[in-house]
C-alpha positions in Angstrom: -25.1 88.8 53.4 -25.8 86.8 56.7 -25.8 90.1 58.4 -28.4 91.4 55.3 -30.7 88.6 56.3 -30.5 88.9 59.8 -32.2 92.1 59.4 -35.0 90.7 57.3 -33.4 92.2 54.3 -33.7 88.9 52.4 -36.4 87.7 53.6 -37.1 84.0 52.5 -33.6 82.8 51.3 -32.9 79.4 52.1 -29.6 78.7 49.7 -26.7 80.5 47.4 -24.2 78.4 45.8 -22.0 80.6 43.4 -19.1 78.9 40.9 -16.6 80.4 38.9 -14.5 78.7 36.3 -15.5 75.8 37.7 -14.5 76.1 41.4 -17.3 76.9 44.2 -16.4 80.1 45.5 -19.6 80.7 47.8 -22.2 78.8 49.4 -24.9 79.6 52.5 -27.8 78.5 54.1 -30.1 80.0 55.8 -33.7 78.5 57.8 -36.7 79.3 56.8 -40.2 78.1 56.1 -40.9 75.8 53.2 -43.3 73.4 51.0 -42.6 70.7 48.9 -44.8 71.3 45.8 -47.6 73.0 47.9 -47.4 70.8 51.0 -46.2 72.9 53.7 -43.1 71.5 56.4 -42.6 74.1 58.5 -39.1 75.6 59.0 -36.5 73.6 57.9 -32.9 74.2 59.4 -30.8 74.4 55.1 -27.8 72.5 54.6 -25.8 71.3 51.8 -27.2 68.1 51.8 -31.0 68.8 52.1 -33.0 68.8 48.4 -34.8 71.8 47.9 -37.9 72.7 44.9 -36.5 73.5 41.7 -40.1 74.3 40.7 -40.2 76.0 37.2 -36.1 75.3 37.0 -37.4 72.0 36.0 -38.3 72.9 32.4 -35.0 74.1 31.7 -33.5 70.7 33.0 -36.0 68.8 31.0 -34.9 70.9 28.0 -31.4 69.4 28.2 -32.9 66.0 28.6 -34.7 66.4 25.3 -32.0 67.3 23.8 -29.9 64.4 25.2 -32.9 62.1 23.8 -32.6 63.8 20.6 -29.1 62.9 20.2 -30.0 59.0 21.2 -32.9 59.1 18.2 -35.8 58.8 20.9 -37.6 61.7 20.2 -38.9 64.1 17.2 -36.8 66.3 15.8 -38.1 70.1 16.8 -38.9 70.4 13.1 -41.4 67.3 13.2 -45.4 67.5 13.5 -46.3 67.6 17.1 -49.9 65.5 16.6 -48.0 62.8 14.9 -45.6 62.6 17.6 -48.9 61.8 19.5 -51.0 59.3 17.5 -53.5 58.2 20.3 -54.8 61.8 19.8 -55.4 61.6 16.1 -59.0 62.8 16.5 -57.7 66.4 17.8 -55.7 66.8 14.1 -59.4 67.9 12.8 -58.0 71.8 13.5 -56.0 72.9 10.9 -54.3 75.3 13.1 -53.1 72.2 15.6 -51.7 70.6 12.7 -49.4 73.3 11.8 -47.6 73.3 15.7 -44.5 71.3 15.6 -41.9 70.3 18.3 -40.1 73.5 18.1 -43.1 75.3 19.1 -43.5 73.3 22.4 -40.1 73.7 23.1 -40.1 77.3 22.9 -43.5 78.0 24.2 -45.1 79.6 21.3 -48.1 77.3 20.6 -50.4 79.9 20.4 -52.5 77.6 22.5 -55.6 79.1 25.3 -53.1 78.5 28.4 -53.3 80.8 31.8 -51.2 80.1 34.2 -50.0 84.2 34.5 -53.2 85.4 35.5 -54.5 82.9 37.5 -53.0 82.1 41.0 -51.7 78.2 41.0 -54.2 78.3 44.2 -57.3 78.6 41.8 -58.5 74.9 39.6 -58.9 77.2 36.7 -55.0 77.7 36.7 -54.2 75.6 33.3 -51.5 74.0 35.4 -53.6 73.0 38.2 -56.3 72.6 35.6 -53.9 69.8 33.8 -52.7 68.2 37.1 -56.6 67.2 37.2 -57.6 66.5 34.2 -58.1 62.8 33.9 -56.2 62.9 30.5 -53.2 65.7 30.9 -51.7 65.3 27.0 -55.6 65.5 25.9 -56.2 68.4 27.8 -53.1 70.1 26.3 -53.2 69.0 23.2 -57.5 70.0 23.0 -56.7 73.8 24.3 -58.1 75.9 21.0 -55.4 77.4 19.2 -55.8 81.2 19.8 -52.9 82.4 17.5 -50.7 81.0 15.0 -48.7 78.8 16.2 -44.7 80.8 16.3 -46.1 84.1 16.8 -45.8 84.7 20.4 -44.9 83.4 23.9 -47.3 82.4 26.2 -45.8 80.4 29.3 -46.9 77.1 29.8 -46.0 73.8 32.1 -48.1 71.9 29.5 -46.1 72.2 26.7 -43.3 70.6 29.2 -45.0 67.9 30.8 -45.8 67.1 26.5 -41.5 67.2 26.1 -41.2 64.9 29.4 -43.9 62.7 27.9 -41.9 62.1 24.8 -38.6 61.4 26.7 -40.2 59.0 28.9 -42.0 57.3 25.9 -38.9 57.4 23.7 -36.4 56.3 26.3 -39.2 53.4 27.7 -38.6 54.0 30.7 -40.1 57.3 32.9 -38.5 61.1 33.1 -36.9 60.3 36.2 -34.9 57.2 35.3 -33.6 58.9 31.7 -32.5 62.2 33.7 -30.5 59.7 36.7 -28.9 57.3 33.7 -28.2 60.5 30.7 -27.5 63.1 33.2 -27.4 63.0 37.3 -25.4 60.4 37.0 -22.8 61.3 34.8 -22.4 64.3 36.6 -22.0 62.5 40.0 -25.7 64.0 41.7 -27.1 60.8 43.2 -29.5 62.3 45.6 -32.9 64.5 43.8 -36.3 63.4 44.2 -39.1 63.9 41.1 -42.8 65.0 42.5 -45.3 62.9 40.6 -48.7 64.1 39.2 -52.1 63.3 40.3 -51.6 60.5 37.2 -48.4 58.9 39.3 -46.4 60.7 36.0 -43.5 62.9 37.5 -44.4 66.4 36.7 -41.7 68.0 33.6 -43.2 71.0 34.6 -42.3 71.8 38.3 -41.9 68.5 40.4 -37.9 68.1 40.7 -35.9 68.6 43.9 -31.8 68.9 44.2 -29.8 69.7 46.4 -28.6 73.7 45.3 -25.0 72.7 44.9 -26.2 70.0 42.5 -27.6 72.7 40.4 -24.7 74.7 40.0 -23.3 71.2 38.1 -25.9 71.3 35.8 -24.8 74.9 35.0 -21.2 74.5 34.5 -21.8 71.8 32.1 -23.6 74.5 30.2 -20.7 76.7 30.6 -18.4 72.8 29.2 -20.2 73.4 26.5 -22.2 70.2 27.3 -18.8 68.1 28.4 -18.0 66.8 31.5 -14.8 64.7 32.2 -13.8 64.6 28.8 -17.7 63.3 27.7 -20.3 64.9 25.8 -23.3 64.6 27.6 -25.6 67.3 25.8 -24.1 68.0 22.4 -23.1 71.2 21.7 -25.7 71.9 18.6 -28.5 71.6 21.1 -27.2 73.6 23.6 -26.4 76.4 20.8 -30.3 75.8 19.6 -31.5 76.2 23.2 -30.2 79.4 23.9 -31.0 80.9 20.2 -33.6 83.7 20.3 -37.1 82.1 19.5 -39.3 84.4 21.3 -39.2 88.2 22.8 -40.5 88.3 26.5 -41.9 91.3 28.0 -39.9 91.2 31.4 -36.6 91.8 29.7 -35.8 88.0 28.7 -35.9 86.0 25.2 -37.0 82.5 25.8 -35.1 79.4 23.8 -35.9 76.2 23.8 -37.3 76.0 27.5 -34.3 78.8 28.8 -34.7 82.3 29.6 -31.9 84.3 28.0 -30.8 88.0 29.3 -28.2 90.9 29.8 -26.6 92.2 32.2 -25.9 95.5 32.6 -22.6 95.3 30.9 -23.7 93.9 28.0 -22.6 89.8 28.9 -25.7 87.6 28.1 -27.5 85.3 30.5 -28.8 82.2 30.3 -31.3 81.7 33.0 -33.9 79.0 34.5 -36.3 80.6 36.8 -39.2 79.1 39.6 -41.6 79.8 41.4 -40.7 81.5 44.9 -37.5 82.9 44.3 -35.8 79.4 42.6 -33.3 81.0 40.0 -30.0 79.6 38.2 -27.8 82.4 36.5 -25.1 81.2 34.1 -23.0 83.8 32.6 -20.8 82.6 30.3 -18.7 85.6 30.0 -17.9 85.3 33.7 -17.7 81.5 34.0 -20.2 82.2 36.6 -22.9 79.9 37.6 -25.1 81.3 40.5 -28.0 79.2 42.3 -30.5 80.7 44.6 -33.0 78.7 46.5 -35.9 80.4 48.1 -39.3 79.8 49.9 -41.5 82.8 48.9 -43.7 80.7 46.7 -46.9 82.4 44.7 -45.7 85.5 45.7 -45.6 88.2 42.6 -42.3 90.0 43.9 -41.0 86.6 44.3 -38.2 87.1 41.3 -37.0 90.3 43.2 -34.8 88.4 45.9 -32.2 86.1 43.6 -32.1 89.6 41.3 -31.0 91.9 44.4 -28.9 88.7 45.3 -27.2 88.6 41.7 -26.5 92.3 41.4 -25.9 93.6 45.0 -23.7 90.8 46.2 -22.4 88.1 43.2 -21.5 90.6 40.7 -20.8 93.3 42.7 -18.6 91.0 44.7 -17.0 90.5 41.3 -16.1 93.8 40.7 -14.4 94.3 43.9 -12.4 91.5 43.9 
């Protein structure tokens, strides 16, 4: 692999951190050039210990954390009435079609809602993402998008309907996103060192805005594989974890989507369970495997930018796998 990127084979890799049955089996760095969350800071030498963007690997950690708040009564149940989880937006419950959206349909991105963030670069205002991030109001600007189809029908990704899951954490918990996820989650697991990117609104972005170190990730995703436990404690029960990776939406690129996870295949036939980012951030957890796989990379608004932890999963973790 070092010899692969040497010879600009991989180009943009910064980290991989593989773990199987719960032992880490590989880790790298590599330097290379890098933002955090847009700002540019030149080339940065990786270690273990420097924080990298999750970007879009956010959601899925946020997912966990609603489910953790579900379990502590803090937050609607996916079955509840999303306006009336939101009462200082009463006004917007006019539409019959945003009455009928519900929890579950934020969690599993099928609001139906007018949302773009696939065809517009992140670089243009008119990105609903960016769009949000300036809005003076972000849950009124989400919650005021028309309702284009009916609510369940289809996926349509969206970092709004997150930052509206983070929004309900921090206002069930009292406290903000960052401090339920160090308390319910880091810090059972023993991560002590992530930053959270706040918003325009001094709100940490649920969407996009966390940072951890790569090795850190590969925690998160062995307590998936723990079924939720870690050290003989249930920290995400095992009912939400079987929820979150339940088929509630088809995906064109080959994925289903749960509650705020991608879930795949492999060739073989094991099932994935996936959290994927812009510029080439990607966390692979096959169960069948006991494999967790983290991949940190810097080649951010860049289409092709999911081809790099793919070539990385299938031409050197698994087919390390198979020749071991």
């Amino acid at each position: 692999m070092v010899g692969a990127f040497d010879a600009g084979e991989l180009k943009g890799l910064h980290g991989i951190v593989v773990a199987r049955h719960g032992k880490l089996v590989f880790e790298h760095y590599f330097p290379g050039t890098d933002e955090i969350w847009g700002t540019g800071r030149g080339v940065v030498a990786f270690n273990a210990a420097e924080l990298h963007d999750l970007r879009s690997v956010t959601k899925s950690l946020v997912g966990l954390l609603y489910g953790i708040a579900l379990e502590d009564g803090l937050v609607p149940a996916p079955e509840s009435t999303l306006l009336d989880a939101f009462p200082d937006y009463a006004d917007l419950a006019g539409d019959p079609a945003r009455r009928k959206l519900t929890i579950a349909h934020v969690l599993s991105m099928t609001m139906g809602a007018d949302w773009d963030e696939s065809s517009i670069p992140y670089s243009d205002p008119r990105n609903s993402e960016i769009a949000m991030e300036r809005a003076p109001d972000r849950y009124r600007f989400i919650l005021e998008r028309p309702i284009l189809k009916p609510p369940g029908e289809s996926w349509n990704y969206s970092g709004g309907a997150t930052a509206l899951l983070g929004h309900l954490i921090a206002k069930g918990s009292g406290g903000t996103l960052n401090d339920f996820a160090k308390a319910k989650l880091f810090g059972p697991l023993g991560i002590t060192e992530t930053a959270w990117i706040k918003g325009f609104d001094g709100r940490e972005s649920a969407a996009s805005g966390l940072r951890m170190r790569p090795r850190d990730l590969t925690r998160i995703g062995q307590l998936v594989l723990d079924q939720g436990s870690h050290g003989g404690r249930s920290i995400v029960s095992t009912a939400w974890l079987k929820a979150s990776f339940t088929r509630r939406a088809r995906i064109e690129d080959g994925f289903d989507y749960g509650y705020q996870w991608y879930l795949g295949q492999l060739s073989s036939g094991a099932g994935t369970i996936v959290a994927i980012g812009n510029g080439g951030q990607r966390m692979t957890i096959v169960p069948a495997l006991g494999l967790v796989a983290v991949v940190t990379a810097g080649n951010y608004n860049r289409p092709d930018g999911w081809k790099l932890p793919v070539k990385l999963l299938t031409e050197y973790v698994l087919a390390g796998l198979v020749q071991r």
